[in-house]
N, C-alpha and C positions, 0 to 999 in steps of 0.2 A: 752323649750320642752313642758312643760305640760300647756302653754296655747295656742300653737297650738293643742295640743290634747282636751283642753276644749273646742274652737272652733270646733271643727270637731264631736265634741259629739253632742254639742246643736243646732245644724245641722241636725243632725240625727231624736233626739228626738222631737215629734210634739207636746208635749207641753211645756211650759218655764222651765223650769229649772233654779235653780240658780247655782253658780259653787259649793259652800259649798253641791250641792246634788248630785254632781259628785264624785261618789266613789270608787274604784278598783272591789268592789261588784257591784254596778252599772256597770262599764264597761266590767267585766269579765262576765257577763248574768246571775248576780244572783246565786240563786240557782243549776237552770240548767246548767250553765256554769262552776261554780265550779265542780259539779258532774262530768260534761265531762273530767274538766281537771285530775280530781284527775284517773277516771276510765283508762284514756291515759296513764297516770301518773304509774298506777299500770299496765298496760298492756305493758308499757316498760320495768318497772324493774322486769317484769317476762319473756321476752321472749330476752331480748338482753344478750347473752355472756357476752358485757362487764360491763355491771353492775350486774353480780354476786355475787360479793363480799355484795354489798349493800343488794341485795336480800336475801340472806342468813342470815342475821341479823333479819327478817321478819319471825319467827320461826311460823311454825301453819298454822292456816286457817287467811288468808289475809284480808278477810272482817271485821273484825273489825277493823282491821287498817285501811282501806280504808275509814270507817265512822268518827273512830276520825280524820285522817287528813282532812276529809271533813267539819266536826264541828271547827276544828282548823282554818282552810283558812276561814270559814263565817267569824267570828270575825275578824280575821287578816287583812280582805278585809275590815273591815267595816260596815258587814253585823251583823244577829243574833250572839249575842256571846254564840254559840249552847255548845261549849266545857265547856267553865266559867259556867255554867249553869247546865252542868251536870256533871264536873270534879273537879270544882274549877281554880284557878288560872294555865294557860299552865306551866308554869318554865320549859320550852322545854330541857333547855339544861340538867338541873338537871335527868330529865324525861327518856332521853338517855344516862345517865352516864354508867349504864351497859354496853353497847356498846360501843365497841372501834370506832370511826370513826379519823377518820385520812383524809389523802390527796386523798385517793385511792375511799374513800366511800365516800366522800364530791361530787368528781368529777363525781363519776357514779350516786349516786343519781341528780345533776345536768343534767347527759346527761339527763335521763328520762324525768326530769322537762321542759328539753330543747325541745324537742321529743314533747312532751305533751303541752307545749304552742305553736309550729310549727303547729302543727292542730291543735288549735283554730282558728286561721289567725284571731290576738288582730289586734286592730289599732295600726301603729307601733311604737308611742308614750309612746302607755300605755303599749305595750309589750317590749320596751327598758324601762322603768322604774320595772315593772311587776320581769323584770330579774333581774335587780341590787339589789331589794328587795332581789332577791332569791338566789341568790351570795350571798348576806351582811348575810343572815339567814344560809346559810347553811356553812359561817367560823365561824357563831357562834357556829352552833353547833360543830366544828370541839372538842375533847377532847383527841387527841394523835399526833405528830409530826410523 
């Protein structure tokens, strides 16, 4: 899968590239890409019914959350590690211990994710990989049955 998809990047890009400089930062568009996805991202789980439950967990004014998971996905993609930088160490799952998430909040913050990489239209390589990343992070955080 991912070296049809490295194929199809260095393709893209007009000048050489090596594969080592192909990075989910790199394919998601950087900065700007990330930003899109995360503002999709928040624009779902505040207007879909069915991820309330997630929503609700999001106590207060949004935008600072919006920024750190935008700092969190640089680094995680590969990019600036903006969070480490200004947070210290993610320990995600530690991070959201307060929060009950279960099967209910896993699933709905997924829808949004889902929603939210649907409009980016990734390449569909990097967007079938991009997901199972995002499945395998979000059982992590899972912390109640």
């Amino acid at each position: 899968m991912l070296e049809k998809m490295f194929s199809k990047i260095l393709s893209i890009f007009p000048k050489k590239l090596k594969e080592e400089d192909i990075t989910p930062y790199l394919l998601i568009g950087e900065e700007k890409g990330i930003r899109k996805l995360v503002d999709r991202f928040y624009h779902y789980m505040g207007t879909l019914s069915e991820a309330k439950r997630c929503r609700d967990l999001h106590i207060g004014d949004i935008e600072p959350i919006k920024e750190k998971l935008f700092m969190f996905l640089s680094g995680w993609l590969g990019g600036p590690s903006l969070y480490i930088e200004k947070f210290g160490h993610p320990k995600m799952r530690r991070r959201h211990f307060p929060f009950e998430i279960g099967i209910i909040e896993k699933d709905e913050w997924l829808l949004c994710m889902r929603k939210a990489m649907d409009d980016m239209k990734l390449i569909a390589e990097f967007d079938q990989y991009l997901w199972k990343s995002f499945t395998d992070f979000s059982e992590h955080m899972r912390n109640k049955d």
